[in-house]
LOZA-124201 format. One record per residue (C-alpha): x, y, z; residue number from 1; chain. Coordinates in steps of 0.1 Angstrom, whole numbers, always signed. Layout:
<vexdren X="X" Y="Y" Z="Z" pos="NUM" unit="A"/>
...
This chain:
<vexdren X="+1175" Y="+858" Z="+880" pos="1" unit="A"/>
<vexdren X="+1138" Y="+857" Z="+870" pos="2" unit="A"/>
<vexdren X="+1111" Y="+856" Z="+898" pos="3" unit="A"/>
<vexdren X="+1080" Y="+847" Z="+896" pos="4" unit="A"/>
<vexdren X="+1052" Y="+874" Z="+909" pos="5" unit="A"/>
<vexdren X="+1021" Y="+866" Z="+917" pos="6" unit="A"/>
<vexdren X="+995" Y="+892" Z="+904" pos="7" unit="A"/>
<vexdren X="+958" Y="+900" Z="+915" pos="8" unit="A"/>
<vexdren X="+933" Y="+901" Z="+886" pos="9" unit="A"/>
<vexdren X="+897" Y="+909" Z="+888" pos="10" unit="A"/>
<vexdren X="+872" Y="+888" Z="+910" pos="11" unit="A"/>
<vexdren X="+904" Y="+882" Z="+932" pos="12" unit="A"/>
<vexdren X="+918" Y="+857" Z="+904" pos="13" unit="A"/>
<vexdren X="+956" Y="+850" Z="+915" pos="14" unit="A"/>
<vexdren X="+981" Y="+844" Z="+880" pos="15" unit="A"/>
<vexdren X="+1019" Y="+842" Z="+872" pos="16" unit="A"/>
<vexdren X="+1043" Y="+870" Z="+857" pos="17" unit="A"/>
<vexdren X="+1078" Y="+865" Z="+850" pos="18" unit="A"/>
<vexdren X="+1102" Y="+894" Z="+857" pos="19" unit="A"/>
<vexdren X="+1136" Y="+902" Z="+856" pos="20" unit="A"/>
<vexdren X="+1148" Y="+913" Z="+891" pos="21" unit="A"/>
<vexdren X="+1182" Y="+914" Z="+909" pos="22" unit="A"/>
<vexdren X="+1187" Y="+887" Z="+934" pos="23" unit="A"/>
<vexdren X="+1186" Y="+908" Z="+964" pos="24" unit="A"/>
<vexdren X="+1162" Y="+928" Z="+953" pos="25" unit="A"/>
<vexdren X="+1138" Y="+907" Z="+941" pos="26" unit="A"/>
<vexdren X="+1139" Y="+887" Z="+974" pos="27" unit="A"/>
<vexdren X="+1128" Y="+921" Z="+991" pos="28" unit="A"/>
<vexdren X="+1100" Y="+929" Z="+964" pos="29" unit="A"/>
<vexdren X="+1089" Y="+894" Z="+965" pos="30" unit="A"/>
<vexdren X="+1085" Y="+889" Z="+1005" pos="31" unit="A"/>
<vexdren X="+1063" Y="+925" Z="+1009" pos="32" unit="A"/>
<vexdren X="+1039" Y="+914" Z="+979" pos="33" unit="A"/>
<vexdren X="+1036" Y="+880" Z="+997" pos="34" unit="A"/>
<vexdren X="+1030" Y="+900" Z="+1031" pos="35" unit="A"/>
<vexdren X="+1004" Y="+924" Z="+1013" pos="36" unit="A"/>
<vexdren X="+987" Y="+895" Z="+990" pos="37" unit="A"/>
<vexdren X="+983" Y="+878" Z="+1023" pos="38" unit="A"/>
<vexdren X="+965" Y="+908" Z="+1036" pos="39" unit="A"/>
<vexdren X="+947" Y="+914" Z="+1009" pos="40" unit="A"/>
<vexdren X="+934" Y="+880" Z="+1002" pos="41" unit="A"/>
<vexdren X="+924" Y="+878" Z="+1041" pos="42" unit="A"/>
<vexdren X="+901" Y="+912" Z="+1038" pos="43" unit="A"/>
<vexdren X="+886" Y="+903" Z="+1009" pos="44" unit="A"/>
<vexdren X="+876" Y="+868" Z="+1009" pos="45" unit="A"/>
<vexdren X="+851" Y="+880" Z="+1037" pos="46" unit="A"/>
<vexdren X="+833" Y="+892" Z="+1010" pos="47" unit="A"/>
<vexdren X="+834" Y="+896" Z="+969" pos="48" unit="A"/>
<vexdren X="+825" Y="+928" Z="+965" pos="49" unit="A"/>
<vexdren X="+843" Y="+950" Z="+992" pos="50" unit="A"/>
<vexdren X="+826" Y="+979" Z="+1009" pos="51" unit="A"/>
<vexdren X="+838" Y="+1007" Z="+990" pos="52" unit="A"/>
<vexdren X="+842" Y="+1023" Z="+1023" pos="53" unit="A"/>
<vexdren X="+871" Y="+997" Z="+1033" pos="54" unit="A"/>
<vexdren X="+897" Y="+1017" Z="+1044" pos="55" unit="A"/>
<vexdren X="+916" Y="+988" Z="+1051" pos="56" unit="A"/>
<vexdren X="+909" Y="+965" Z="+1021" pos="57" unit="A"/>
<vexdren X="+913" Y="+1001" Z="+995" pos="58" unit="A"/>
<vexdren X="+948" Y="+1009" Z="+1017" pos="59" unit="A"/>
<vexdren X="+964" Y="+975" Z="+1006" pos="60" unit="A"/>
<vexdren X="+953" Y="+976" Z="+975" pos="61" unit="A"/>
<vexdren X="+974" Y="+1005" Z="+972" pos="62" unit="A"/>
<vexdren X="+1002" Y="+991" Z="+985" pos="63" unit="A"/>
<vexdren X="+1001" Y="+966" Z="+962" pos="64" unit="A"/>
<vexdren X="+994" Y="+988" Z="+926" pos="65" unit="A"/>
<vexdren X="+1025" Y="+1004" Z="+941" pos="66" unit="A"/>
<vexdren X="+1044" Y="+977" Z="+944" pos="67" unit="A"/>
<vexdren X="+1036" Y="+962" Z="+908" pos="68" unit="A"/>
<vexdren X="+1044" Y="+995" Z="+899" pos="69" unit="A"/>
<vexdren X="+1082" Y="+992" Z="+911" pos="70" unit="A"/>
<vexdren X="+1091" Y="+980" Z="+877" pos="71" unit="A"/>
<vexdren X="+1100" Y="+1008" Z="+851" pos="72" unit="A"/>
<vexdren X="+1131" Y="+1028" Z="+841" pos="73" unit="A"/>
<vexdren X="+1149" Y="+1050" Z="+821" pos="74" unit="A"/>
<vexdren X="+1162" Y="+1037" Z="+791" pos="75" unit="A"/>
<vexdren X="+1189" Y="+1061" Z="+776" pos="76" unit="A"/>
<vexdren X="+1189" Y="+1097" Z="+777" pos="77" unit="A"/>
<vexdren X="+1160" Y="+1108" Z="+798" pos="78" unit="A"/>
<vexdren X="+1138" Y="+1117" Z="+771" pos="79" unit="A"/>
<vexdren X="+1105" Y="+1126" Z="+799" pos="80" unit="A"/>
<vexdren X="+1090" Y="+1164" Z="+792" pos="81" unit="A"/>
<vexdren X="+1064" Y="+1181" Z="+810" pos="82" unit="A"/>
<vexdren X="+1035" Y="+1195" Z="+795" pos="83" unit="A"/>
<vexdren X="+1045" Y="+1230" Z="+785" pos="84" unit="A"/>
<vexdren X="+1074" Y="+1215" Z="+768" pos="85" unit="A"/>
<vexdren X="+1055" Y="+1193" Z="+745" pos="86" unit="A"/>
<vexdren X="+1048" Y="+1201" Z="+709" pos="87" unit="A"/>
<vexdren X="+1004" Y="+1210" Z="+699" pos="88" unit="A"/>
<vexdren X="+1000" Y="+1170" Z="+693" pos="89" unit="A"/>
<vexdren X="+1014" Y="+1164" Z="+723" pos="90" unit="A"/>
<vexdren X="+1000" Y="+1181" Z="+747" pos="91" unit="A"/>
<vexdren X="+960" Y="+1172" Z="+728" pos="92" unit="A"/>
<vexdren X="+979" Y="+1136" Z="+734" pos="93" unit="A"/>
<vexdren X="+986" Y="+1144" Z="+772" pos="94" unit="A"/>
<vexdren X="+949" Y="+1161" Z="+771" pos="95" unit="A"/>
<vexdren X="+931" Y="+1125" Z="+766" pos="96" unit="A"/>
<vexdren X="+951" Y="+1110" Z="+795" pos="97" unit="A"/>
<vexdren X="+944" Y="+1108" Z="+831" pos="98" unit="A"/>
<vexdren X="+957" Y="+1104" Z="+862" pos="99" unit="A"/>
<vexdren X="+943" Y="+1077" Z="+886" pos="100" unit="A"/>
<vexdren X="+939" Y="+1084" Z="+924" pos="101" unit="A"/>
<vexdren X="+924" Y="+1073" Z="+955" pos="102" unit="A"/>
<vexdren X="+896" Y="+1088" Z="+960" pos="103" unit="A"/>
<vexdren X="+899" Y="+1085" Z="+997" pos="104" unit="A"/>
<vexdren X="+926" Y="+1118" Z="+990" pos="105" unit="A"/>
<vexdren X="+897" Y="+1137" Z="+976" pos="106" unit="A"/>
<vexdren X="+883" Y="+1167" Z="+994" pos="107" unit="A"/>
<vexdren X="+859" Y="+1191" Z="+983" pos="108" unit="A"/>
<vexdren X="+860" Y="+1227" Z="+989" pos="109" unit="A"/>
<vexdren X="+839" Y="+1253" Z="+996" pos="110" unit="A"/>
<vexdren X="+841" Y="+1270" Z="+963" pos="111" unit="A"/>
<vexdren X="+832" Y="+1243" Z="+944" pos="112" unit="A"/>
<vexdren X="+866" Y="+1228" Z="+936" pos="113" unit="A"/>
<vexdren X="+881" Y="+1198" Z="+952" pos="114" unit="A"/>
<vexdren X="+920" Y="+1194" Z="+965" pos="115" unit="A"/>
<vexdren X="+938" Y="+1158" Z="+962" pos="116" unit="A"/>
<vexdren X="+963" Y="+1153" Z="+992" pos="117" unit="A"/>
<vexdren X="+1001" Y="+1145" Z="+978" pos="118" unit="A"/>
<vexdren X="+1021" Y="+1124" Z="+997" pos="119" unit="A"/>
<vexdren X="+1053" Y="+1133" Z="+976" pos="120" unit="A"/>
<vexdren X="+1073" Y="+1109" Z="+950" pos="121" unit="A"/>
<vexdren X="+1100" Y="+1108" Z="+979" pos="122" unit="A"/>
<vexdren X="+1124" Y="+1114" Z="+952" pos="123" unit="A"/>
<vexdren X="+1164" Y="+1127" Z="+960" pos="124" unit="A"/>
<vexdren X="+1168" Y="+1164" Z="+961" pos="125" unit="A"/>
<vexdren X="+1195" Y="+1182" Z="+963" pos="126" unit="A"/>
<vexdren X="+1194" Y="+1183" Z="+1004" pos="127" unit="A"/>
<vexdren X="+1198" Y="+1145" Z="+998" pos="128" unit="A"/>
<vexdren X="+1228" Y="+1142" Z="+997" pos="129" unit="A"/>
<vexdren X="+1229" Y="+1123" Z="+962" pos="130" unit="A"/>
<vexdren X="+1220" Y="+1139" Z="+924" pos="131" unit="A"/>
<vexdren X="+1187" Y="+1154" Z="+930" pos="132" unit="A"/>
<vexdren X="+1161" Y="+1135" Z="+906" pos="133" unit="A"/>
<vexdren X="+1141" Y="+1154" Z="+877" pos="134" unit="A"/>
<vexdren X="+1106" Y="+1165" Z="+889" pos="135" unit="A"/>
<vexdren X="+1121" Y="+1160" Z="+924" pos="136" unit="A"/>
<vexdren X="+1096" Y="+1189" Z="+934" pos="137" unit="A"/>
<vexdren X="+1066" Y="+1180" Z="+920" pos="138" unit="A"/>
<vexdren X="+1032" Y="+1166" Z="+936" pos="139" unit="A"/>
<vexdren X="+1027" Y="+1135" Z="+931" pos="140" unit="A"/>
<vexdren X="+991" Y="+1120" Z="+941" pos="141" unit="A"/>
<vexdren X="+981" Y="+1095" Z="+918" pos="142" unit="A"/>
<vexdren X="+990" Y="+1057" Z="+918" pos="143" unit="A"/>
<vexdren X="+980" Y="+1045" Z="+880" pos="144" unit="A"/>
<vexdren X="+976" Y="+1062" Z="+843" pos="145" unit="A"/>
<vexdren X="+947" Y="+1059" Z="+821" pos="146" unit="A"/>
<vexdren X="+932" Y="+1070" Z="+789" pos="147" unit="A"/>
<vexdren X="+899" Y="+1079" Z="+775" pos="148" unit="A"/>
<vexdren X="+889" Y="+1054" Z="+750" pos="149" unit="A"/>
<vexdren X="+848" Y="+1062" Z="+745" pos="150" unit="A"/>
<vexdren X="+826" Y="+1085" Z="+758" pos="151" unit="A"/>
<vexdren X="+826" Y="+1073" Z="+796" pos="152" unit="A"/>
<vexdren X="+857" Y="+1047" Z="+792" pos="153" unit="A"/>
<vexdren X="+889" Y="+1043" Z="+805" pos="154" unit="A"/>
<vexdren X="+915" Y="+1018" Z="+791" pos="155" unit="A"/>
<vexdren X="+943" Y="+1014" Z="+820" pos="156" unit="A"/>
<vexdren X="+970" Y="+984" Z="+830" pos="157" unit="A"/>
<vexdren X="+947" Y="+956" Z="+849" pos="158" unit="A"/>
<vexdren X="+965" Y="+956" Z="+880" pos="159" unit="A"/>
<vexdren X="+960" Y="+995" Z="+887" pos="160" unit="A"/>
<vexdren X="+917" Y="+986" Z="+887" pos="161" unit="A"/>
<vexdren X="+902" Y="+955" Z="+898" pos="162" unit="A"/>
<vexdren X="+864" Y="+952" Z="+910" pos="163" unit="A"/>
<vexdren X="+871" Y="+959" Z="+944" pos="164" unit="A"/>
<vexdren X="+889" Y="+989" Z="+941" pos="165" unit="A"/>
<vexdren X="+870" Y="+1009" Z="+915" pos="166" unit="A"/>
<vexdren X="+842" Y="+1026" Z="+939" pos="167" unit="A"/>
<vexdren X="+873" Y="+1040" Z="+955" pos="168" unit="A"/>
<vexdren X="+891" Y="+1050" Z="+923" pos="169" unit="A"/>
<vexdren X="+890" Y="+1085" Z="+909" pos="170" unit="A"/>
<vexdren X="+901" Y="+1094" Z="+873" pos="171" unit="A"/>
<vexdren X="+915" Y="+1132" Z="+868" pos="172" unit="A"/>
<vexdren X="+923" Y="+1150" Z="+836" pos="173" unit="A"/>
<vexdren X="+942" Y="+1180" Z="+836" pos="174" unit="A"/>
<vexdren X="+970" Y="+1172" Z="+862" pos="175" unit="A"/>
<vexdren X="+1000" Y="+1187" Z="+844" pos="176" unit="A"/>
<vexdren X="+1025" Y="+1217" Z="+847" pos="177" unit="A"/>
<vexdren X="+1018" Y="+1245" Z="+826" pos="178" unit="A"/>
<vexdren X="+1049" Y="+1268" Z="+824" pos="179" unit="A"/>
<vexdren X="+1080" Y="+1269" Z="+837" pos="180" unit="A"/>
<vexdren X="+1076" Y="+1286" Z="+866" pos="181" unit="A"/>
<vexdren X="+1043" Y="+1283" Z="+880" pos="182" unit="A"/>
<vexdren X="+1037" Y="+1253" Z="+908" pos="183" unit="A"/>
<vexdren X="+1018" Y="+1225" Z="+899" pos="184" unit="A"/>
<vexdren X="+985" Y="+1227" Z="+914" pos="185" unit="A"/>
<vexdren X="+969" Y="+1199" Z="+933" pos="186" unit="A"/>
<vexdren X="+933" Y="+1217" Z="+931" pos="187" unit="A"/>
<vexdren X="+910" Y="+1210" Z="+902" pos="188" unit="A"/>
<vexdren X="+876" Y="+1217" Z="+890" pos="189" unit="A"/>
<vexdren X="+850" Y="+1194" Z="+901" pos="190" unit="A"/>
<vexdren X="+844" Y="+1188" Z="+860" pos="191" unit="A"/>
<vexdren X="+875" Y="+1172" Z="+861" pos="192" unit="A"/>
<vexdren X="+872" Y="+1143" Z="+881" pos="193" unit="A"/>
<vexdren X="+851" Y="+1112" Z="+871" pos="194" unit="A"/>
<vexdren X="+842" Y="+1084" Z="+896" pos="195" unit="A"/>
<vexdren X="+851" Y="+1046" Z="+884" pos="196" unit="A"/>
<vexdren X="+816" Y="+1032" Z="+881" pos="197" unit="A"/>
<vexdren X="+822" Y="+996" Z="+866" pos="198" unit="A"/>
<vexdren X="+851" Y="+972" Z="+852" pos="199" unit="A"/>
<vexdren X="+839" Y="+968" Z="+815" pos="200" unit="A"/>
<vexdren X="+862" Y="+940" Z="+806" pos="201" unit="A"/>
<vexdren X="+903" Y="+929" Z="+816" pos="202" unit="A"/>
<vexdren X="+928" Y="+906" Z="+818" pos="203" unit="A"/>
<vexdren X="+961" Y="+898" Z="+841" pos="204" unit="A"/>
<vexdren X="+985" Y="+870" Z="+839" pos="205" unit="A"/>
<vexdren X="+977" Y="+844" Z="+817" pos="206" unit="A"/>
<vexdren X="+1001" Y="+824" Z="+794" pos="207" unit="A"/>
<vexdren X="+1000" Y="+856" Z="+772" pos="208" unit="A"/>
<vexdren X="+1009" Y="+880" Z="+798" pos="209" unit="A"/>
<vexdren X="+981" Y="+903" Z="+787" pos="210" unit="A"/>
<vexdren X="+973" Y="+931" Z="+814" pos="211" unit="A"/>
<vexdren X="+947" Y="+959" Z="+805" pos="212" unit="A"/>
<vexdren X="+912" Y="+967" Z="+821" pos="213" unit="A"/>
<vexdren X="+886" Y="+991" Z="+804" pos="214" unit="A"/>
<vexdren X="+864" Y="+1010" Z="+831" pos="215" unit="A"/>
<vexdren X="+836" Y="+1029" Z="+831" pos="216" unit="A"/>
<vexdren X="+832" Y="+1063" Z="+845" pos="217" unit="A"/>
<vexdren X="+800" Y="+1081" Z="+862" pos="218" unit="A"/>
<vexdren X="+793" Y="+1102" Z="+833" pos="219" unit="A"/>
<vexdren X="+801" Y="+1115" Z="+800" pos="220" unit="A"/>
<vexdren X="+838" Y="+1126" Z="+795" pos="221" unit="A"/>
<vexdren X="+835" Y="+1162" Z="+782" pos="222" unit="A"/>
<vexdren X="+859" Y="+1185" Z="+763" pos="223" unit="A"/>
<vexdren X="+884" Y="+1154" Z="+762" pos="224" unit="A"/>
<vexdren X="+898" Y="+1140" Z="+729" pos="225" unit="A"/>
<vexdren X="+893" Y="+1101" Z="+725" pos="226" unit="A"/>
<vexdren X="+922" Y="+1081" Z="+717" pos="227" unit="A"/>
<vexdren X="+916" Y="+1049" Z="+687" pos="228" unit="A"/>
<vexdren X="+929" Y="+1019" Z="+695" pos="229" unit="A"/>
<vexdren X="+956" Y="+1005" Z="+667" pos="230" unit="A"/>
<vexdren X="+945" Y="+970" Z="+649" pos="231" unit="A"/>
<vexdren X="+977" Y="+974" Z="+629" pos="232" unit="A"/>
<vexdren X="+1002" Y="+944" Z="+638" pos="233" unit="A"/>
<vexdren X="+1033" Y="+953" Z="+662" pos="234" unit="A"/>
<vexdren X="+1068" Y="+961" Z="+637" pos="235" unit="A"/>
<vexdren X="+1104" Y="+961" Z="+651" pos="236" unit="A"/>
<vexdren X="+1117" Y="+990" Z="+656" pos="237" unit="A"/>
<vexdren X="+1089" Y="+1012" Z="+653" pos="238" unit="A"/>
<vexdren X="+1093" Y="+1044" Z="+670" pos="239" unit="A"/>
<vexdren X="+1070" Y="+1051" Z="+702" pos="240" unit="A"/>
<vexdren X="+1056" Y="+1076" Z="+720" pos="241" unit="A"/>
<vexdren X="+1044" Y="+1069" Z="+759" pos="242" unit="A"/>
<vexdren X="+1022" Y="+1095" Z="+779" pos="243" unit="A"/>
<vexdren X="+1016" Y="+1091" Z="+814" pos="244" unit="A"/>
<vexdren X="+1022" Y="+1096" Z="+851" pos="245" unit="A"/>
<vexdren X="+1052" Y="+1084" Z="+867" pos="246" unit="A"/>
<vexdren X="+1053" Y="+1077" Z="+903" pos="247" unit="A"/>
<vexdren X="+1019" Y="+1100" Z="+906" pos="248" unit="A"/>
<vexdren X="+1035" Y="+1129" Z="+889" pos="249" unit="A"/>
<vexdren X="+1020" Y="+1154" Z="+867" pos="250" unit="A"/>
<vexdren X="+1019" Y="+1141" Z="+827" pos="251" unit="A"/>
<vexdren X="+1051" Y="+1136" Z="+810" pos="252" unit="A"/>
<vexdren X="+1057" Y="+1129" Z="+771" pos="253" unit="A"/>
<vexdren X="+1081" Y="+1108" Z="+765" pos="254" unit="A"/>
<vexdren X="+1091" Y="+1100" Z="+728" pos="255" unit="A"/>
<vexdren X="+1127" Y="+1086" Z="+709" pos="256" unit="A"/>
<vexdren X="+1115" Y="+1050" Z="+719" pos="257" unit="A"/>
<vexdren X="+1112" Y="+1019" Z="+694" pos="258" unit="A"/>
<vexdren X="+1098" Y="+983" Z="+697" pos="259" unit="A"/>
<vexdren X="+1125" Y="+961" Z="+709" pos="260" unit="A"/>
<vexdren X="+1107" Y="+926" Z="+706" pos="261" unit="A"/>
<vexdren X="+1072" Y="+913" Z="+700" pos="262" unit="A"/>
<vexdren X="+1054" Y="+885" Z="+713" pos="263" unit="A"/>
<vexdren X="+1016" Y="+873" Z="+711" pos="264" unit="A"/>
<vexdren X="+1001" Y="+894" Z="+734" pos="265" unit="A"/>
<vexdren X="+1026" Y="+922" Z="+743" pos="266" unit="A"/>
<vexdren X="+1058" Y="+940" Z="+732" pos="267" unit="A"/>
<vexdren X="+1086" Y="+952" Z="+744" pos="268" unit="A"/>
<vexdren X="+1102" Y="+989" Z="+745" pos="269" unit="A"/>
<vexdren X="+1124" Y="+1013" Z="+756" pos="270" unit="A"/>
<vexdren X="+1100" Y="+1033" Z="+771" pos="271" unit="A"/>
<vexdren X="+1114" Y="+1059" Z="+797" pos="272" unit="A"/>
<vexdren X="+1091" Y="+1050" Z="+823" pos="273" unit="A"/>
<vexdren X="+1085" Y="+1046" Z="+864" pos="274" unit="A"/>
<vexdren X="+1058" Y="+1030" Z="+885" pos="275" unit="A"/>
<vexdren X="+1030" Y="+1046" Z="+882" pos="276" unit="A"/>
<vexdren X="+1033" Y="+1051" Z="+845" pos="277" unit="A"/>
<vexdren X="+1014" Y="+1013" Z="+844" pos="278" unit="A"/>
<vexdren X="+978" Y="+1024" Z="+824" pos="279" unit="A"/>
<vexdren X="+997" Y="+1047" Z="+804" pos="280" unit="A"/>
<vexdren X="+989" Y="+1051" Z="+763" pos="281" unit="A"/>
<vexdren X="+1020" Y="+1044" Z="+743" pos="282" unit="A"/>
<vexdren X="+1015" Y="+1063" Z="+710" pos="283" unit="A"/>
<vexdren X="+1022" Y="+1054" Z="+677" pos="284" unit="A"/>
<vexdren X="+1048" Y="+1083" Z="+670" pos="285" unit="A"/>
<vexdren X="+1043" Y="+1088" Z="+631" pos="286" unit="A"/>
<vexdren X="+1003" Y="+1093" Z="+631" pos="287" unit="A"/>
<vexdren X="+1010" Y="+1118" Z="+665" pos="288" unit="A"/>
<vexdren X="+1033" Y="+1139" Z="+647" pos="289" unit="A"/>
<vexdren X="+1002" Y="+1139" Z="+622" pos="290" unit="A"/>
<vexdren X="+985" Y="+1147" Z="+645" pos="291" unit="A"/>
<vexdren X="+965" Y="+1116" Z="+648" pos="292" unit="A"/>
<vexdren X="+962" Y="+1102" Z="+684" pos="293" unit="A"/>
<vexdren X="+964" Y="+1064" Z="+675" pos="294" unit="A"/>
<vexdren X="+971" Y="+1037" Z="+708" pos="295" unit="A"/>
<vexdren X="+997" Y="+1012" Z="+701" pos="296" unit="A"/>
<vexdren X="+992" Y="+1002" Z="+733" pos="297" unit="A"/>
<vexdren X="+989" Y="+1000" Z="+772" pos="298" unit="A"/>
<vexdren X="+1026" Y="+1007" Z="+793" pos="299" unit="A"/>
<vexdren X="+1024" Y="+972" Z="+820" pos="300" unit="A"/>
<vexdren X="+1055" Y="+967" Z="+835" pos="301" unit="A"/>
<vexdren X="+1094" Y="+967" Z="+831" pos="302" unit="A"/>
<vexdren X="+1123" Y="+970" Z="+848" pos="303" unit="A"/>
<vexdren X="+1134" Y="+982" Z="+884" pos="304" unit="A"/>
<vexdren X="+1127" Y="+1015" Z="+883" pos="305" unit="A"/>
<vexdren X="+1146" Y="+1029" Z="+908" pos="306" unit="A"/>
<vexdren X="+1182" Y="+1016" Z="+934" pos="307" unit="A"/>
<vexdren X="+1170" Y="+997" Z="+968" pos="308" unit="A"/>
<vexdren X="+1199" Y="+1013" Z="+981" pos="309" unit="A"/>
<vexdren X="+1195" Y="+1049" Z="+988" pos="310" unit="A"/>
<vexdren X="+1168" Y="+1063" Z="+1014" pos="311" unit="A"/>
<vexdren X="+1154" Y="+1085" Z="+988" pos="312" unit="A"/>
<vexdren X="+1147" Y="+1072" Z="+951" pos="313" unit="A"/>
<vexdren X="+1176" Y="+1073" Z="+927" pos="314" unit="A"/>
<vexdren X="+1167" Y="+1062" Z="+891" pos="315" unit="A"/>
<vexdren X="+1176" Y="+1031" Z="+877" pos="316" unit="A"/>
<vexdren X="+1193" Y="+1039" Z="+840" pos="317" unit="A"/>
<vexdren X="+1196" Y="+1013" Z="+813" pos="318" unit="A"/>
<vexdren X="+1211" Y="+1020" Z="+782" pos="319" unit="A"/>
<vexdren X="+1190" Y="+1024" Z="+751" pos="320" unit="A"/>
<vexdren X="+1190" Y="+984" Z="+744" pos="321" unit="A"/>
<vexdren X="+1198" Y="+972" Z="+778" pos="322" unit="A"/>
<vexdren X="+1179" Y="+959" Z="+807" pos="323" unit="A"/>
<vexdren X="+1153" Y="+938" Z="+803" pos="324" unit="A"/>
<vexdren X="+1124" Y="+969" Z="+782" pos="325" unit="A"/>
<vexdren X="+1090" Y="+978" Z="+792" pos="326" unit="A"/>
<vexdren X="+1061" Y="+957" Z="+779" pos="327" unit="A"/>
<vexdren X="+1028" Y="+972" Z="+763" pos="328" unit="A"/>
<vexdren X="+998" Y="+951" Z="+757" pos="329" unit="A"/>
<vexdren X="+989" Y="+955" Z="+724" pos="330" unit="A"/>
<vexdren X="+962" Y="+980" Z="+718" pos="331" unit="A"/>
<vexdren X="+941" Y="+949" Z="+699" pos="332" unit="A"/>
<vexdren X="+934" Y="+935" Z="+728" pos="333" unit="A"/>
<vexdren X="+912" Y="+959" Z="+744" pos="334" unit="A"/>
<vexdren X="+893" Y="+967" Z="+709" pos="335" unit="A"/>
<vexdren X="+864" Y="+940" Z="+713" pos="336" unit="A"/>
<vexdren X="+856" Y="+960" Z="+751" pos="337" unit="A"/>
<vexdren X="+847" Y="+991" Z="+732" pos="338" unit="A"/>
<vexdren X="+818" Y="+994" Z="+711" pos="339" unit="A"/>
């Protein structure tokens, strides 16, 4: 079955997605975004610009990234690394992401470093009672992905950033794990963390299905590597790289994926990816083994990412060419929002 969703752009603009859902599931998906649009809609049509203040307007906001964000998987063999288990090019890939948080979880500290509060990815561990998820045990604050793009700007998906919501949005660098052993840390150097300042240019919905925003941050990104943007055109079966954050999780690399289909706007893949991965850079695998860090394009949205059925989060598994693949908006389309 296919369902339409109804997706909110920037200025509060309201457009149609088709995705591939489940019956059942879909009817559950569908009636809480109807509940939270509803919400939404109501807070902010008291005013344009929201207070960025608004606990209320920022908190369903949230609610509803994360439930636009309910639509990725695993496509194969899981093929998701952590940062100490990438190769150099990888990780200076995994370097010029970033993960995107509220910045209502943002505390600063005494000594001049600020914590970010981690609500957990809620996935199954092995108390569960089911087969405890990868990554199971690791924080997982942010709500969106996003790359650097220019020296203050952000490419990301253009449902994880609308003008509403970017006073309240914070963009950190260096959320990964760095051995084996040592707990991820949710504390980071003030440095770190840029404030969203201003939506440059985006788009959601449409007859092309185009979804991709371009912020800009409070100042100048420092020590960060920039990431081109690809003007090449799209080829089957070209093999992909993604980099992100899924469910709020520290950066994983994820490469053995190829282009399964390509339309006007967008492609398909399959990308091992879960909610929260939407914003993320999807590499073009030859130049990064090169060493060249070259944007095919921007991770959107997918499959189910994970069984209603469970009370903790089980992944949903496709196999390599099954389910319905994750679609990337084409790196063109962002090029003419960067000077």
């Amino acid at each position: 079955m296919r369902v339409g969703w109804i997706l909110l752009g920037s200025g509060l603009a309201l457009s149609t997605i088709a995705l591939a859902a489940e019956p059942e599931a879909a009817g559950t998906l569908t009636e809480r975004f109807q509940n939270l649009s509803a919400k939404f809609q109501s807070l902010a049509g008291r005013s344009r610009f929201a207070a960025p203040d608004s606990a209320s307007l920022v908190g369903i906001q949230r609610d509803l990234e994360l439930l636009l964000n309910e639509v990725k998987a695993i496509y194969g063999p899981d093929d998701r690394r952590n940062y100490y288990r990438a190769s150099p090019h990888e990780r200076r890939a995994a370097d010029a992401t970033a993960v995107l948080v509220n910045s209502l979880k943002v505390t600063p500290n005494d000594d001049g470093t600020v914590s970010v509060s981690d609500e957990g990815a809620h996935l199954c561990g092995p108390a569960s009672g089911f087969p405890a998820e990868r990554f199971w045990d690791e924080p997982a604050p942010g709500f969106c992905s996003g790359f650097k793009v220019g020296p203050r700007l952000i490419a990301t998906a253009g449902h994880c950033v609308h003008v509403a919501t970017c006073p309240s949005t914070t963009v950190l660098f260096g959320f990964r794990k760095e051995t084996e052993s040592q707990p991820v840390s949710t504390t980071f150097a003030r440095k770190d963390l840029y404030q969203c300042r201003e939506v440059v240019a985006g788009a959601l919905g449409g007859e092309d299905g185009s979804d991709w925003r371009v912020i800009r941050v409070d100042r100048d990104i420092e020590d960060v590597p920039t990431v081109a943007l690809s003007s090449d055109p799209v080829q089957f079966g070209q093999p992909l790289t993604v980099v992100g954050y899924p469910m709020g999780l520290p950066v994983k690399i994820a490469a053995n994926a190829t282009v399964r289909d390509v339309r006007q706007a967008f492609f398909v893949a399959n990308l091992d990816t879960y909610g929260g991965n939407s914003g993320s850079v999807v590499y073009d695998t030859d130049k990064l083994r090169a060493g060249e860090l070259v944007a095919r394009g921007v991770l959107v949205r997918g499959e189910e990412d994970f069984l209603m059925s469970s009370p903790c989060r089980i992944s949903n598994k496709c196999p390599d060419q099954g389910c319905r693949g994750e679609d990337v908006t084409k790196a063109e389309m962002l090029r003419a929002a960067i000077p």
